[in-house]
C-alpha positions as a printed Julia matrix, in Angstrom:
512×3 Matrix{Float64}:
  14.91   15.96   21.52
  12.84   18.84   19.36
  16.36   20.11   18.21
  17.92   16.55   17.14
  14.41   15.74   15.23
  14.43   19.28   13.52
  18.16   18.78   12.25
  16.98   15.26   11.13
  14.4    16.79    9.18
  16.37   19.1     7.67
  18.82   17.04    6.94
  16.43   14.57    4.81
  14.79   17.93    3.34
  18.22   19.19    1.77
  19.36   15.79    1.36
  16.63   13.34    0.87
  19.12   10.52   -0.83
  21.24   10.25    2.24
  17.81    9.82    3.92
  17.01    7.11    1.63
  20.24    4.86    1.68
  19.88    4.75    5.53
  18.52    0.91    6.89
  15.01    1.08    7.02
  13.4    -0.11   10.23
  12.52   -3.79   10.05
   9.41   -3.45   12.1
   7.21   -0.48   11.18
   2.9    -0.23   10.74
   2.32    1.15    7.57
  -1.32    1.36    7.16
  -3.91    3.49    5.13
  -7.48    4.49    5.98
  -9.62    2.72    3.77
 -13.24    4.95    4.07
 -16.68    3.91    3.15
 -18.88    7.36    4.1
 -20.08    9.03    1.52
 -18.09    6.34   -1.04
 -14.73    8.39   -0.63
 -12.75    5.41   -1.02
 -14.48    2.35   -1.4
 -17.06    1.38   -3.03
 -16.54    4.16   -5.38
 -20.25    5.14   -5.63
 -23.61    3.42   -4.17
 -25.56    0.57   -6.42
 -22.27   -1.06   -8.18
 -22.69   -5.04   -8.37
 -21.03   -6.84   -5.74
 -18.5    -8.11   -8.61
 -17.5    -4.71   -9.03
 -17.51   -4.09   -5.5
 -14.98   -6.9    -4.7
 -12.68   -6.3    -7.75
 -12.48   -2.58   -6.83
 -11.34   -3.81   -3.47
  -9.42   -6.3    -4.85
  -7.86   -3.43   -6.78
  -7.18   -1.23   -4.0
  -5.46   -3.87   -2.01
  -3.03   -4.86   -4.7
  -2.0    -1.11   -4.83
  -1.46   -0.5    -1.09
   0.54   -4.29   -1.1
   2.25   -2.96   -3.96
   2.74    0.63   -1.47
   4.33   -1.04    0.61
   1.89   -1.15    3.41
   1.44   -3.86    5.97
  -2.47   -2.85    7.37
  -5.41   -1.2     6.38
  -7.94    0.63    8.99
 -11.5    -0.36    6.79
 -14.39    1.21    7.62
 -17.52   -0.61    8.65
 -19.86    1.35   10.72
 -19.97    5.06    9.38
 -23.63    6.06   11.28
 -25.28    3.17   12.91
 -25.13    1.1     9.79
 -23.03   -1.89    8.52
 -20.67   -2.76    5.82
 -21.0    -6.73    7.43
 -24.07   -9.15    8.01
 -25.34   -7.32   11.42
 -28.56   -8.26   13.03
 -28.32   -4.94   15.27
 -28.31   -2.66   12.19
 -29.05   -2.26    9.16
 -26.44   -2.69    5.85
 -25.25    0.98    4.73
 -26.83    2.89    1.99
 -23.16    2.75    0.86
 -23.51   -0.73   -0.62
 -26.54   -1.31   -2.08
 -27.69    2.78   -2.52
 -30.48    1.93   -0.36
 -30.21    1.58    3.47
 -30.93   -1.61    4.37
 -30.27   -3.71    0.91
 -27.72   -6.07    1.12
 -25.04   -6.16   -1.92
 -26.58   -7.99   -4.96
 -25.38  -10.88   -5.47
 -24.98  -10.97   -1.81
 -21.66  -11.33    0.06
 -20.02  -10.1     3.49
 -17.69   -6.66    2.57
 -16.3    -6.97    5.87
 -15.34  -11.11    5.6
 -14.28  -10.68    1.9
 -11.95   -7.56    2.61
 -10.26  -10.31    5.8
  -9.98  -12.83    3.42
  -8.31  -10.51    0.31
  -6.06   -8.6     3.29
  -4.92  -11.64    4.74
  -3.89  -13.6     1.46
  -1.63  -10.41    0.82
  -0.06  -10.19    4.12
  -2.26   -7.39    5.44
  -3.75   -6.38    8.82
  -7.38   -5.21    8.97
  -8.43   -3.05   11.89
 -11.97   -2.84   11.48
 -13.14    1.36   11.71
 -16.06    2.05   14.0
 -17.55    5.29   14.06
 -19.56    5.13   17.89
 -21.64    7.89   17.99
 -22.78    8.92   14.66
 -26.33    7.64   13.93
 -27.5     9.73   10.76
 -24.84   11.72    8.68
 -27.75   13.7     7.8
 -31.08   14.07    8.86
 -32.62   16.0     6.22
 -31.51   13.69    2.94
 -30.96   10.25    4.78
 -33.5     7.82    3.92
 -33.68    5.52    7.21
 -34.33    1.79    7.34
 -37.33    0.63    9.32
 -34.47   -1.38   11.24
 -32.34    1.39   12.1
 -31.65    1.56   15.97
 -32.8     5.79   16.04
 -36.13    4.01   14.9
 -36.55    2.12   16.93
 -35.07    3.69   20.35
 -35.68    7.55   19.45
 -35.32    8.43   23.49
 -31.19    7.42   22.82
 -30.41   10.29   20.47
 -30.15   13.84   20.09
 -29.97   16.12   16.85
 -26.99   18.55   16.49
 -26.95   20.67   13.5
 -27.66   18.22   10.86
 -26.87   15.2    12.35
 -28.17   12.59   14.51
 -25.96   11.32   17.41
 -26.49    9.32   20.26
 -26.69   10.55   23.61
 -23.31    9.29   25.38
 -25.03    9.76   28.96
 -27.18    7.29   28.41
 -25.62    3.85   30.0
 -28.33    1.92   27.48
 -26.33    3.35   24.57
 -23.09    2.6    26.3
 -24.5    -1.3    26.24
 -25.5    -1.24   22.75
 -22.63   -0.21   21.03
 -20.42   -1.82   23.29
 -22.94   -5.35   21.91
 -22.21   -3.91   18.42
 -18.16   -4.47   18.74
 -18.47   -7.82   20.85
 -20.35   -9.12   18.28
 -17.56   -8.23   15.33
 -14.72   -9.35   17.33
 -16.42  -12.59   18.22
 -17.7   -13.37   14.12
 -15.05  -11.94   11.98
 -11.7   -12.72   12.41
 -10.48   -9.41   12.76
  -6.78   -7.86   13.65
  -8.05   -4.71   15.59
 -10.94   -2.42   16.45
 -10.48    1.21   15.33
 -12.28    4.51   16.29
 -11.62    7.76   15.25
 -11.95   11.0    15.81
 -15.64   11.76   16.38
 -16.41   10.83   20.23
 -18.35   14.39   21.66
 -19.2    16.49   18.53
 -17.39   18.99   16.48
 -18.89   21.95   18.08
 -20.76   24.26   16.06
 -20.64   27.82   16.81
 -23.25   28.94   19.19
 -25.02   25.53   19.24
 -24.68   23.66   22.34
 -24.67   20.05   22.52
 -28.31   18.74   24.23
 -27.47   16.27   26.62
 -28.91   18.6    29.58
 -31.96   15.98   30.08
 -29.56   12.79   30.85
 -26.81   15.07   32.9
 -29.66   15.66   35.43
 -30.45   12.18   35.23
 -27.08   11.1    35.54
 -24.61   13.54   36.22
 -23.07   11.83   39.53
 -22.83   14.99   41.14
 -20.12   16.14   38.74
 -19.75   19.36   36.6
 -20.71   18.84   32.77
 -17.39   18.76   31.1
 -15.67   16.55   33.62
 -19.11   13.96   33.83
 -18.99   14.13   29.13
 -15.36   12.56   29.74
 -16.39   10.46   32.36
 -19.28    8.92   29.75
 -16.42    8.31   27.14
 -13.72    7.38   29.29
 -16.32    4.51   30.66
 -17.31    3.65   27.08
 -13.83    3.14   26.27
 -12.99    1.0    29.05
 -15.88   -1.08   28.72
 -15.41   -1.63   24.99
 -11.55   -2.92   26.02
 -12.51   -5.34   28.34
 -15.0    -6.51   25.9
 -13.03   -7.05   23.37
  -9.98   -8.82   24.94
 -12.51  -10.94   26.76
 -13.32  -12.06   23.48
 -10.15  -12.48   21.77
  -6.79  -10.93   23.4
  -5.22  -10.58   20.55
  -7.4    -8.31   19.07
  -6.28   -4.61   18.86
  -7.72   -1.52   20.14
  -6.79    1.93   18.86
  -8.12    5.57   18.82
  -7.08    7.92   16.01
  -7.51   11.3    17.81
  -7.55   14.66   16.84
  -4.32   15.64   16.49
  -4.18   17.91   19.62
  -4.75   17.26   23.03
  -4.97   20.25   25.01
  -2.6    23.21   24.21
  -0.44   24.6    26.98
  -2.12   27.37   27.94
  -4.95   25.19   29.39
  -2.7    22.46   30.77
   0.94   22.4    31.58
   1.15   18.82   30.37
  -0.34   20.25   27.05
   1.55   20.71   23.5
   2.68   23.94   23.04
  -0.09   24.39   20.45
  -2.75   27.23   19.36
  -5.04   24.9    18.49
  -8.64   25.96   17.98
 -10.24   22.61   19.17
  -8.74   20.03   21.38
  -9.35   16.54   22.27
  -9.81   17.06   25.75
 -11.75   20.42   25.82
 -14.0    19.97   23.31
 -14.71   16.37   21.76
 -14.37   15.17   25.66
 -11.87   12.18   24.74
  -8.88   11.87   27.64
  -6.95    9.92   25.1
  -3.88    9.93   27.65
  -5.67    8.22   29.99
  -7.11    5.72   27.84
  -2.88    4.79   26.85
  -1.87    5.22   30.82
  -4.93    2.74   32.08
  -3.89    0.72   29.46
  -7.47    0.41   27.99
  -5.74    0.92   24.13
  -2.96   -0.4    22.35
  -2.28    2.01   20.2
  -3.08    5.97   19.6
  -3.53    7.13   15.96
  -3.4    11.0    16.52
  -4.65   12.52   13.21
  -1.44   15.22   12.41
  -2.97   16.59    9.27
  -0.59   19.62    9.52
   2.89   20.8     7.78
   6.24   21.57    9.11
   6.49   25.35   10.94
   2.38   25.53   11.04
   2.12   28.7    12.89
  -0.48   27.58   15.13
   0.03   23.25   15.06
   3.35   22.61   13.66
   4.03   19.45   12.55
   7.45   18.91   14.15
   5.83   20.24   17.82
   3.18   17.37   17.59
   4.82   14.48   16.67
   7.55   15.32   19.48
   4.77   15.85   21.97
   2.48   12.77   20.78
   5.7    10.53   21.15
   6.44   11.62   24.79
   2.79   11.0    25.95
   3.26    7.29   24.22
   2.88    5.49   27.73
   4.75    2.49   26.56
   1.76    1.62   23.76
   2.05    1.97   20.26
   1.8     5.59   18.63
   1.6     5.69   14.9
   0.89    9.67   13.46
  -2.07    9.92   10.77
  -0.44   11.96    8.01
  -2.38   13.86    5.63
  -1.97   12.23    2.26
  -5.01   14.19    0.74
  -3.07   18.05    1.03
  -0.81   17.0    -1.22
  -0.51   19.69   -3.58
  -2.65   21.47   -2.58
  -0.94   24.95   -1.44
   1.77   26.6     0.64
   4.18   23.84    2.24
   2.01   21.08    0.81
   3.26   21.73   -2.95
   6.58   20.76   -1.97
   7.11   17.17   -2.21
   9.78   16.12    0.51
   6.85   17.7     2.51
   5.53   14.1     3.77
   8.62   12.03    3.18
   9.89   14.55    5.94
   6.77   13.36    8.57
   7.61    9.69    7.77
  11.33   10.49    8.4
  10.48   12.3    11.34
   8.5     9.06   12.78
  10.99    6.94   12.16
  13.3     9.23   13.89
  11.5     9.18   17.31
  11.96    5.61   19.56
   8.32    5.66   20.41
   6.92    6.01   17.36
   6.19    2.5    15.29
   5.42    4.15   11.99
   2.61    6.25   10.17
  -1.13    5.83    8.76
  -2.74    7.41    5.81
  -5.38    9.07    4.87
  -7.0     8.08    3.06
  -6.87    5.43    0.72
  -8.01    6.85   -3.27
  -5.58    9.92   -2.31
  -2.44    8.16   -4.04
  -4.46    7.34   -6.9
  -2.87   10.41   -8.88
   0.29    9.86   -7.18
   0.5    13.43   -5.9
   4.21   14.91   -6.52
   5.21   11.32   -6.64
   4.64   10.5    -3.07
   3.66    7.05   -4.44
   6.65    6.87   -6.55
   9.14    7.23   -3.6
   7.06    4.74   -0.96
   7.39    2.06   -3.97
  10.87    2.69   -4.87
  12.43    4.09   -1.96
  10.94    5.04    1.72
   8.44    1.74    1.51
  10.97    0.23   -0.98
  11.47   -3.17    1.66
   8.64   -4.95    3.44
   7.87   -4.41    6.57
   7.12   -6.02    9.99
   4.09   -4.82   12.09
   5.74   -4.02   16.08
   5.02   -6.64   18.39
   2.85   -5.74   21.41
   4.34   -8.06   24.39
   1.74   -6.78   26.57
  -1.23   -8.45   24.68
   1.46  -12.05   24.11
   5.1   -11.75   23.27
   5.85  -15.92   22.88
   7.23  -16.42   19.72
   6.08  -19.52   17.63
   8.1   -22.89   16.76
  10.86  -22.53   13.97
  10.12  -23.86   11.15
  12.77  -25.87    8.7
  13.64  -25.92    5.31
  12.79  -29.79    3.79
  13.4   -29.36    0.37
  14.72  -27.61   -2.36
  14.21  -27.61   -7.03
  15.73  -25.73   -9.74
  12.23  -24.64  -11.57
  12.41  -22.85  -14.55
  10.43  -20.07  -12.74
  13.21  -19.95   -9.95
  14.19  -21.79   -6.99
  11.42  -23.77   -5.22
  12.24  -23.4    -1.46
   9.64  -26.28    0.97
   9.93  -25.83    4.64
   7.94  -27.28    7.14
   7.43  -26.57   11.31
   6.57  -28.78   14.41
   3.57  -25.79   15.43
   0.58  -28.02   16.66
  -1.23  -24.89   18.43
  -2.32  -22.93   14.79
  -0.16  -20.03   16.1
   1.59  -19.71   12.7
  -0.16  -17.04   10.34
   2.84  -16.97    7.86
   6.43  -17.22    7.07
   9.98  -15.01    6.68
  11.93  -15.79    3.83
  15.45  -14.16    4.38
  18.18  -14.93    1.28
  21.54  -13.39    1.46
  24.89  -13.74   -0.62
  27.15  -16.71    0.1
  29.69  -14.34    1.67
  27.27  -12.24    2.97
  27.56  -11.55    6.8
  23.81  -12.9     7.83
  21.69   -9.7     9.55
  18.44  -10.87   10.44
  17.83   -7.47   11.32
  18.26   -6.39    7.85
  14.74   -5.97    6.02
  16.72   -5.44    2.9
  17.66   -9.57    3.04
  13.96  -10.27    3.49
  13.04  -11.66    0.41
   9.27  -12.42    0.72
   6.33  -12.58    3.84
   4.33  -15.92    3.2
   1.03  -16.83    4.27
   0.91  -19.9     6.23
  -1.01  -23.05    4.13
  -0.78  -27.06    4.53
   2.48  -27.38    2.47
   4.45  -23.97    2.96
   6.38  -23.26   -0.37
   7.87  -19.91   -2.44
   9.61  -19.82   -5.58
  12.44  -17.5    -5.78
  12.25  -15.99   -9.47
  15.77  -14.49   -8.37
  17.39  -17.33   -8.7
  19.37  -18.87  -11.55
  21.31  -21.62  -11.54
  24.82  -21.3   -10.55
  24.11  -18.56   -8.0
  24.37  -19.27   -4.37
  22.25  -17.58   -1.96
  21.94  -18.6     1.58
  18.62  -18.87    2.79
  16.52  -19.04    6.18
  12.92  -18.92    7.26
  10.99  -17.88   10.51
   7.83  -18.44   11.86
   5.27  -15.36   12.76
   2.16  -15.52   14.27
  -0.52  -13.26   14.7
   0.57  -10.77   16.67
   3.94  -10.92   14.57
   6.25  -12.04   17.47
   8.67  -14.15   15.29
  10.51  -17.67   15.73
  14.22  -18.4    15.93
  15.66  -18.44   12.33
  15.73  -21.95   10.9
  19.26  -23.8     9.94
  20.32  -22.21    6.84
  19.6   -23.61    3.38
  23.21  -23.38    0.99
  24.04  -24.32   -2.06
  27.09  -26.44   -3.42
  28.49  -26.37   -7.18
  29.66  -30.19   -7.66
  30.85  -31.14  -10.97
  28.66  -28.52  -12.37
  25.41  -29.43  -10.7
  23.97  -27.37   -7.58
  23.39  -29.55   -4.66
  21.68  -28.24   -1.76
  22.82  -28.12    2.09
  20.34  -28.24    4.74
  22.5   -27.01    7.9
């Protein structure tokens, strides 16, 4: 497998047209980390008004659409704090430059960025960060709200941070409350956590959880009883969530290494200096084998032939320790340019050819967001016109529902001066609809459903479904048909096909 995806990747290197004239996959999650701590992404500093707030969002959004992305992870809890109307914490210092402060004028961030995704045909996974409390303790300003106020026995200080203690089954309750809470307000696509579970460890420093392991160490030695405290965490946070809403998501964006070989035979054959198992405590591959996540995120922020991580070792590994759930790489849009194998630009069209190469990959996520603002040796230039150049279906996930909704039907048809104004309408009673496929294709075009190329627009779903077709111009004849998807994009039989008839120089329309 290692040897066929290496050739691959060569191949696109040397060659990266032939790369681009292959099919692009039809179903594929292209999404991009959209971070709030410390205002890297969005907002773009503490204090704006909320009208600048929303437009930059606004802003954003139209420029990932425009990407060619299909979901964005936004972040909403970066240390105990809330970019949403919480009544367990307080609203970030992100917002409002003050801890606390709500935007002015108010609004929700989290509801409005649901509301502007949606309407452009995106998924929002909202970002949790579950053990950070206080990014730092020597420069944040704490509300009187904030939860290490006001339960000081559930944390412990590390460096400069704050974190709470994850032996401590009250702070397994709370934050497991925390997500409960979203899923069941805000209508949400998926939960996301990344990387930070046990702390980054700092060089002679151990972590201070020695008062709760005697309390509660179950008899177990302290590395195996730290994963036992996430691992439970984790499960409890899945069974929370689906008991809420089943079709809600959960993923984990990991560090982008497991365990190298020479600690574990099942390991990647990696000298990495930090691993997720070993060091941040999180057995990711037995959070995808229980089935407690439904997709894994792992963050490969490295280049091809990386002496110590490569790239192309990684991605193999990650995608043989899948476990039938998703697996979508994090790729590293932020080195671009920056030095060494980074300055060349095939550099990351190469990791999104190499997912797409691999059968149990889905596609990639970026990070982060403001990175393509310079369009860094072009990378947004080829998405837009070539790699990300046709929309894109998210993968289905049959375990969480795989029943496809009613089909809908085409009921009308005009010749607008704007284009061709297609009306369709379905017989879906249960609200499982979220939006629509338009496919068009030549008159003697063979029909491929299969073919994103043919799909001509992704519709949300509204009262009377309609799309204009500025493609068309009378006297052409396109063949049309439209599907149903709903939410967890599992997608209807194709409706009868709309055609189009020249008689006596006027078009009539054929509903099949």
């Amino acid at each position: 497998m290692l040897k066929k995806l290496l050739a691959g990747i060569m191949l696109c290197g040397g060659l990266a047209t032939q790369c681009y004239a292959q099919l692009p996959p039809k179903r594929e999650m292209r999404a991009v980390w959209i971070a709030s701590v410390g205002n890297i992404d969005w907002p773009s500093r503490k204090g704006l008004p909320a009208g600048q707030q929303k437009q930059e969002l606004m802003n954003m959004l139209d420029d990932i659409v425009r990407d060619g992305m299909n979901a964005v992870f936004f972040q909403v809890r970066p240390a105990a704090d809330a970019l949403y109307a919480s009544s367990y914490e307080p609203w970030s210092e992100y917002l409002s430059g003050s801890q606390g402060r709500p935007p002015e004028p108010y609004y929700d961030p989290l509801q409005f960025a649901i509301e502007e995704s949606h309407k452009r045909g995106l998924e929002l996974h909202a970002w949790f960060n579950p053990y950070r409390a206080v990014m730092n303790t020597r420069s944040n300003v704490l509300a009187p709200n904030h939860i290490s106020r006001l339960r000081p026995q559930w944390f412990l200080q590390y460096g400069d941070q704050k974190l709470f203690d994850p032996g401590l089954p009250e702070v397994r309750d709370y934050f497991t409350q925390i997500i409960r809470d979203v899923v069941k307000r805000y209508d949400v696509d998926g939960i996301h956590f990344d990387d930070y579970f046990y702390p980054y460890r700092i060089a002679g420093k151990e972590f201070p959880d020695n008062p709760s392991y005697r309390i509660y160490g179950r008899n177990m030695n302290k590395d195996d009883w730290r994963r036992w405290n996430v691992d439970t965490l984790m499960h409890q946070v899945s069974i929370a969530i689906k008991a809420e809403k089943p079709w809600v998501k959960f993923g984990i964006s990991p560090f982008g290494v497991w365990r190298n070989r020479d600690r574990d035979p099942e390991g990647s054959n990696t000298r990495g200096g930090m691993t997720n198992y070993d060091d941040l405590y999180a057995d990711i591959l037995k959070w995808s084998r229980s089935g407690w996540i439904d997709y894994a995120t792992p963050q490969l922020y490295w280049e091809f032939g990386h002496r110590l991580v490569g790239y192309e070792v990684l991605v193999n590994w990650w995608s043989q320790h899948a476990y039938g759930r998703h697996m979508y790489p994090g790729l590293a849009v932020y080195k671009i340019g920056e030095s060494g194998a980074w300055r060349n630009p095939r550099e990351m069209l190469n990791q999104i050819n190499a997912n797409r190469s691999l059968p149990t990959v889905q596609g990639s996520v970026f990070f982060r967001a403001r990175s393509f603002d310079s369009n860094p040796l072009g990378i947004r230039d080829s998405l837009r016109n070539h790699l990300y150049k046709y929309p894109a279906l998210i993968p289905t996930m049959p375990w969480l529902d795989n029943t496809p909704p009613m089909p809908p039907y085409f009921i009308d048809a005009f010749e607008k001066s704007s284009g061709l104004e297609l009306h369709w309408a379905d017989d879906d009673t249960t609200g499982q609809t979220t939006r629509y496929v338009i496919y068009r294709f030549g008159e003697k075009e063979v029909v491929n459903l299969n073919d994103p190329t043919k799909i001509a627009a992704i519709v949300p779903q509204m009262p009377d479904p309609m799309w204009v077709d500025p493609k068309y111009v009378p006297g052409t004849h396109f063949v049309y048909f439209v599907t149903a998807l709903d939410r967890l994009q599992n997608e209807s039989l194709a409706s009868d096909a709309l055609r189009m008839q020249t008689v006596n120089g006027r078009t009539k329309f054929l509903f099949e």
